[in-house]
N, C-alpha and C positions, 0 to 999 in steps of 0.2 A: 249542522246537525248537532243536536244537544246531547252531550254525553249521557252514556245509562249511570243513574243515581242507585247507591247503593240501600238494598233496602233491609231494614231489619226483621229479625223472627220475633215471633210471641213471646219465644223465651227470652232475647237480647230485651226485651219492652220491659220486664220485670225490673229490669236494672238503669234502663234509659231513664224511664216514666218518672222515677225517683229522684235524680240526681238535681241537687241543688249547684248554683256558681256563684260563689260569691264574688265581689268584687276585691281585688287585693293591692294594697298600695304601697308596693316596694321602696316606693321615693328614690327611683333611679336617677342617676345623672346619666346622662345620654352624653358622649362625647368629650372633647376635650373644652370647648366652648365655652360650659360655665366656670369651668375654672380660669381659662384666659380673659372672658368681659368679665368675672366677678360676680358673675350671677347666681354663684353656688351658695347654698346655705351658708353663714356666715363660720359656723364652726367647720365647714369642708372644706374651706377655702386654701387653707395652709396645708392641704393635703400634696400639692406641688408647690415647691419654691420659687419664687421666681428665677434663678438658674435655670431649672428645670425649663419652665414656661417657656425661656426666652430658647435655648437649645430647641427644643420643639417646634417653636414658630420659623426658626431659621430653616427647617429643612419642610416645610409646609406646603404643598404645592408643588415638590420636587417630585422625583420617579423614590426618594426612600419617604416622602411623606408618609407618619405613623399610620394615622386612621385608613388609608388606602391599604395598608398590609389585615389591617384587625382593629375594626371600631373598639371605641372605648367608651366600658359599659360600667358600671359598677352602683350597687344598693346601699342602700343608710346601713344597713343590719354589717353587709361586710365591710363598712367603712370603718365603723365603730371598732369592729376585730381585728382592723388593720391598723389603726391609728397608732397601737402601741407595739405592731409588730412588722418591724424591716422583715420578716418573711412572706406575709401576706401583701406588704406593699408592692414586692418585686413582682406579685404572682396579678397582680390588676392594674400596677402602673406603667403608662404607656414610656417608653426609653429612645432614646435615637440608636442605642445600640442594635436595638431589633431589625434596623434595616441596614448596616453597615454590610453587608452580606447576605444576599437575596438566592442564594442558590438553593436549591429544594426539590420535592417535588410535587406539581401543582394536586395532582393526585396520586398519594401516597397509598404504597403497595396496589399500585396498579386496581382500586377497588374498581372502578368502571368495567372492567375485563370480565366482574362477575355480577354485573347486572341486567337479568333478564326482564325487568320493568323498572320502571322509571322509579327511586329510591328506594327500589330495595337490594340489598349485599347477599349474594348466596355464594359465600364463599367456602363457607364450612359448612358441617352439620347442621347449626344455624341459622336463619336468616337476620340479617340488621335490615331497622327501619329507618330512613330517616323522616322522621316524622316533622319537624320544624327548625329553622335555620337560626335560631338567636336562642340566648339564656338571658337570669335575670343579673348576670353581671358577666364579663369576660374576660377568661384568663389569657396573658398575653403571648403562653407555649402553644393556646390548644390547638391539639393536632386536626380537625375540622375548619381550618383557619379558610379554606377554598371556600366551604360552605357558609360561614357566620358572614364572612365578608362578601359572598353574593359572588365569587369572582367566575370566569367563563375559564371550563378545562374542556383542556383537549382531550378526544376518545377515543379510543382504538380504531372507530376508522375515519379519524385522522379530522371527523366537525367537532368545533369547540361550542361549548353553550354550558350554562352555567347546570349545575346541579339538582336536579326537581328534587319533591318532596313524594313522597309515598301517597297512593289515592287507596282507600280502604276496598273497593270494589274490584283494582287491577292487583291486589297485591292477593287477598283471598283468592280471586280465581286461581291466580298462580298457583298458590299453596292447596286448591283441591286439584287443580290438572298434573302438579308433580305427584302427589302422593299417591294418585289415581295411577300414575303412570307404576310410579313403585308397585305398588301392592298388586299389579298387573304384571309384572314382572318378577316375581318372587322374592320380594324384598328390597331389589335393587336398582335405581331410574336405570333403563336402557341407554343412555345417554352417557351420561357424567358420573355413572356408578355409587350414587348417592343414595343413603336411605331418607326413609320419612322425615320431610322436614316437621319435624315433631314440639322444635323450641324458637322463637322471636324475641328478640332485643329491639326495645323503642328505643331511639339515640334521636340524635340531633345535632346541635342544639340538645336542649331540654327538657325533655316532654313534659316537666311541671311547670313550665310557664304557659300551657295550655290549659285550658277552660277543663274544668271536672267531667262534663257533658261530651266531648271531645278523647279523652283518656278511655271512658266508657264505652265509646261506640268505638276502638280500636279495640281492648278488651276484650267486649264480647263477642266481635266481627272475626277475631281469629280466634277466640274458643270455638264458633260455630263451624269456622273451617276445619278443627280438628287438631291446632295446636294445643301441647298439652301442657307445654310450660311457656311462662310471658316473661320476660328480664323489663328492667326497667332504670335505665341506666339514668342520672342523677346528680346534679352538685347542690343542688335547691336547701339540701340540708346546711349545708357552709354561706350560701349564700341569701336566704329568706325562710329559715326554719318554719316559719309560723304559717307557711303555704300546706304544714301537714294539717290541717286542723280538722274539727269535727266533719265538716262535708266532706272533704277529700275520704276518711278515713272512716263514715258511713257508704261512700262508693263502694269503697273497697269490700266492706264485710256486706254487702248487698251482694257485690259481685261473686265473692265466695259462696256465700248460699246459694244463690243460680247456679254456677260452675263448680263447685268442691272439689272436683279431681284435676283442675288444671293448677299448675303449680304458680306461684310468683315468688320472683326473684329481684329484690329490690337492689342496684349495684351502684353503692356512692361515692363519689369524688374524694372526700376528705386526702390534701395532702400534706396537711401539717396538723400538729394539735394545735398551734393557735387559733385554727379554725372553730375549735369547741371548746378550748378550754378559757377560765380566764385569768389575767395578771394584774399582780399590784402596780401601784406607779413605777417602782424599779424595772419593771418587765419580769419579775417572779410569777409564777404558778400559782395560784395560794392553795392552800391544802386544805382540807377539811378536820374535824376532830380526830377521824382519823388516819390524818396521811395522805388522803386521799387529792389528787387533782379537781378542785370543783369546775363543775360545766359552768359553759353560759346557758343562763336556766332555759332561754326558749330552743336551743338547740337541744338539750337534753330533755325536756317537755316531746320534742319532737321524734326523738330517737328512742324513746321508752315507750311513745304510741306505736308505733312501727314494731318494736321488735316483743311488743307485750302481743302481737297478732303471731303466734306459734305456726304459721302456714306462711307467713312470707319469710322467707331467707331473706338476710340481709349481708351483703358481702360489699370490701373496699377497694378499690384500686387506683394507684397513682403512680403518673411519673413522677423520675425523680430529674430533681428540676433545677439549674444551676443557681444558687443565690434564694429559692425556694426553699428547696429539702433536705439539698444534698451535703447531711448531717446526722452523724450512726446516732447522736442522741435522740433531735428531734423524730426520727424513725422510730424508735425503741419506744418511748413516749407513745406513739401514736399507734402503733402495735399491739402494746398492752393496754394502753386504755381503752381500745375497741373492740379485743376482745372480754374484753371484763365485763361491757353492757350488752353481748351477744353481736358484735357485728365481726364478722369473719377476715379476716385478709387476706384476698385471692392472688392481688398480680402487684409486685413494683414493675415499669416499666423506664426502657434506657430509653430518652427522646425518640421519637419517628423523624424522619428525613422530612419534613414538611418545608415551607417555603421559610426561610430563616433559620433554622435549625441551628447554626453555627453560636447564636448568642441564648441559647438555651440547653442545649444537651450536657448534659457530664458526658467525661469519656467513658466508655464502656466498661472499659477493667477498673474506673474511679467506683461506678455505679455499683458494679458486684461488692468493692470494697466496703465502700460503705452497708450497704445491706447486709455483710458476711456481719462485719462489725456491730450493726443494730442487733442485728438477733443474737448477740451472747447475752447472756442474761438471761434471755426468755426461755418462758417452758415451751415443750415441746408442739403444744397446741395455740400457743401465740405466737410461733414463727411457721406458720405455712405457706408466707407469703412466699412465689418464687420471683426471679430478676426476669422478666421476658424481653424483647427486640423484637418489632411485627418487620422479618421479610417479606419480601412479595407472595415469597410462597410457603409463606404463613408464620403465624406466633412459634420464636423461637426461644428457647432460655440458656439464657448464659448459666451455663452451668458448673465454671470450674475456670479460677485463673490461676495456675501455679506462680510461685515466685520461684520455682528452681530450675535447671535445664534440664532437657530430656536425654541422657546418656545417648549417645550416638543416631541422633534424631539430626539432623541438618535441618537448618532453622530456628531452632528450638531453643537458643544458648542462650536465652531471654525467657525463660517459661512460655507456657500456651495458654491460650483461650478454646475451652469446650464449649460446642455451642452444640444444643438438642432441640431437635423438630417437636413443641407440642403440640399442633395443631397444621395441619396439612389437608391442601383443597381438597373439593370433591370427596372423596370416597378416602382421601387419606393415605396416599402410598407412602407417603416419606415419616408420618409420625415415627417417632423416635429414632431415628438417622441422627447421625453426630457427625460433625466438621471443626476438625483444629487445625489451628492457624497458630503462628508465631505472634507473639505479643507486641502491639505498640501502645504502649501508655497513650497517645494523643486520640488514638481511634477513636470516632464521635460517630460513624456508621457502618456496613460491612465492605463499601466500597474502600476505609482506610486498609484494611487486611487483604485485600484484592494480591498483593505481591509475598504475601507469608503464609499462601495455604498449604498446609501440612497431610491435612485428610481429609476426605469432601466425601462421603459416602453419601448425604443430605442435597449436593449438589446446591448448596447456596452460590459457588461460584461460577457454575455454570448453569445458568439459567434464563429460558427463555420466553418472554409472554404468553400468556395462554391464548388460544383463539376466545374472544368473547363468548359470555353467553348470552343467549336470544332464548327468548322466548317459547317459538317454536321446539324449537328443537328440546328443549330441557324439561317440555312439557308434554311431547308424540306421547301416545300409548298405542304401542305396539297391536296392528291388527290380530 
């Protein structure tokens, strides 16, 4: 029996009927392949050494084979921005260190536990979509690594199969039988103590390597449901700018006119400024007349259409990333520069426990450091970034590493780590709860602090799965 197809309103047709797709030619390289036969562009070639090459081929077909952990993807556009920068090469070049250590976990922060249809996350206030499994190049941290690589996890009750993608017709019902359920209940789902899922985040993967016509009919398909803001999560700017172009950006202000009260929230990747800025041969900045760090013009062509639309918010987030970021300069740089063209800085984050994690993460107390460190200098409105850590039970921020000990505190004789609940499931009992623990400089996640907790009112250290969510049940309205 043929699934029910999703159908659109009159008024999603205003904005469907429109939309043009162009065709876009990133000039990917797919793999590691053309670099080993030689078949890459003649100037991409020397993008791995042969050292490299040969380390690579030797563990090929083994259980740490690269490409089996996280294909390898990469564009002409971030070639070119990597060629002159050891931080972007670490951030796309495939390494044998990434598998010397495979411990992780296959799904990080337990996200499967809060999914009552097939690709969507309703773990917070929020819903995440996962709308597609690939970007137009891949970073070798990203924490979606289960999903880009296609790999089979295992689910709370206990079948493994790989990760679906989001169907626009199961994911709206969802979202009008919850809110149906809330507002049936005075504000609150009877269930899960959740209000109105009122905002959605498109993730991936990418959702800019999908077709214009596709971006659209997710758009307008949860404005009709009643969503009042859309996020729009993104690296497409770092990695193929020129995908914002006139058709994407007649979508968009089509869409605005039909919808004007639902908000958008554009949230981009950017984790280093060599990503936008550019350098002389020495690997300098070059400045402008005056002073200024000059862009690369199609990144900043791209970034000034985006942020010249006064209705989309545009905001940043990044982990900080071993041999990537993790540099108070290069932060400071990227802070200020982004706030200067209107783009916001919302989250640094410490590595997530994902499958490898050990040859990417900074330690915990390193990550604060460095981020304490970036932001002197800046003004008050170009450091809001904060240091977050997503535990299971939800986005946490480091908030405090002292370097002193705590007067007759046992444990302590090493300073502490504050850690604060920002974000907590469901209805949120634990937001702002705080847990300190004694300091270990090598901490890479909360399991290293597992023997130095000092104060758990947050309950990070005891903590126990949640019963999944289903469908059913997160969606009853109450006779």
């Amino acid at each position: 029996m043929a699934k029910a197809k999703y159908e659109p309103t009159e008024r999603e047709r205003l904005v469907l009927d429109t939309v043009e797709n162009p065709r876009y030619d990133r000039e990917i390289l797919n793999g590691l392949d053309p670099f080993i036969s030689g078949t890459a562009p003649e100037d991409m070639r020397g993008f791995y050494s042969p050292s490299e090459i040969e380390r690579l081929l030797q563990i090929k077909g083994t259980d740490r084979d690269i490409e089996s952990r996280m294909p390898v993807k990469i564009t002409r556009h971030f070639f070119e921005m990597a060629k002159n920068s050891p931080s972007l090469q670490k951030l796309v070049k495939a390494s044998p260190d990434e598998t010397l250590n495979l411990d992780g976990a296959e799904d990080p922060g337990n996200q499967m536990d809060y999914s009552p249809v097939e690709g969507l996350i309703h773990k917070y206030e929020m819903g995440l979509l996962y709308v597609i499994s690939t970007c137009s190049a891949h970073c070798r941290f990203c924490y979606r690594e289960e999903l880009i690589a296609r790999k089979p996890v295992e689910r709370h009750d206990g079948t493994v199969e790989k990760k679906g993608l989001a169907q626009v017709l199961e994911v709206t019902d969802y979202i009008r039988a919850h809110n149906a359920a809330v507002a049936a209940n005075g504000g609150r789902h009877p269930e899960t103590g959740r209000e109105k899922l009122r905002e959605v985040l498109l993730s991936g993967g990418d959702p800019m390597v999908l077709p214009n016509s596709k971006l659209a009919a997710w758009f307008t398909a949860l404005a009709e449901a009643g969503v009042e803001a859309i996020r729009l999560g993104t690296k497409e700017l770092a990695f193929y700018p020129d995908r914002f172009d006139s058709a994407f950006l007649d979508m968009m202000d089509r869409f605005h006119d039909t919808y004007p009260d639902v908000g958008f929230r554009l949230m981009t990747h950017f984790n280093h400024p060599d990503e936008l800025l550019i350098k002389d041969q020495d690997g300098n900045y070059i400045e402008d007349g005056n002073g200024f760090h000059e862009w690369n013009p199609s990144t900043q062509r791209a970034v000034e259409a985006v942020v010249s639309r006064g209705w989309i918010s545009v905001e940043n987030q990044s982990p900080i990333i071993r041999g990537v970021n993790n540099d108070p300069d290069a932060l400071r740089i990227l802070q200020r520069t982004l706030k200067r063209v209107g783009i916001e800085n919302h989250y640094f984050f410490c590595g997530r426990d994902i499958v490898a994690y050990r040859a990417f993460n900074v330690p915990i107390e390193d990550a604060w450091q460095i981020l304490n460190e970036s932001q002197k200098g800046l003004s008050g409105v170009e450091a809001h970034a904060r240091l977050s850590i997503t535990h299971y039970k939800g986005k946490t921020e480091v908030s405090a590493v002292t370097d002193q000990p705590v007067p007759g505190l046992p444990g302590a004789e090493n300073g502490v780590v504050v850690f604060k609940i920002l974000r907590s499931a469901a209805e949120a009992p634990d937001r702002g709860k705080v847990c300190i623990v004694g300091r270990n400089p090598k901490a890479l996640w909360f399991d290293d602090y597992e023997d130095r907790v000092l104060f758990d009112e947050a309950g990070l250290f005891d903590y126990n799965r949640v019963k999944p969510a289903a469908a059913d049940e997160l969606t009853a309205i109450p006779a």
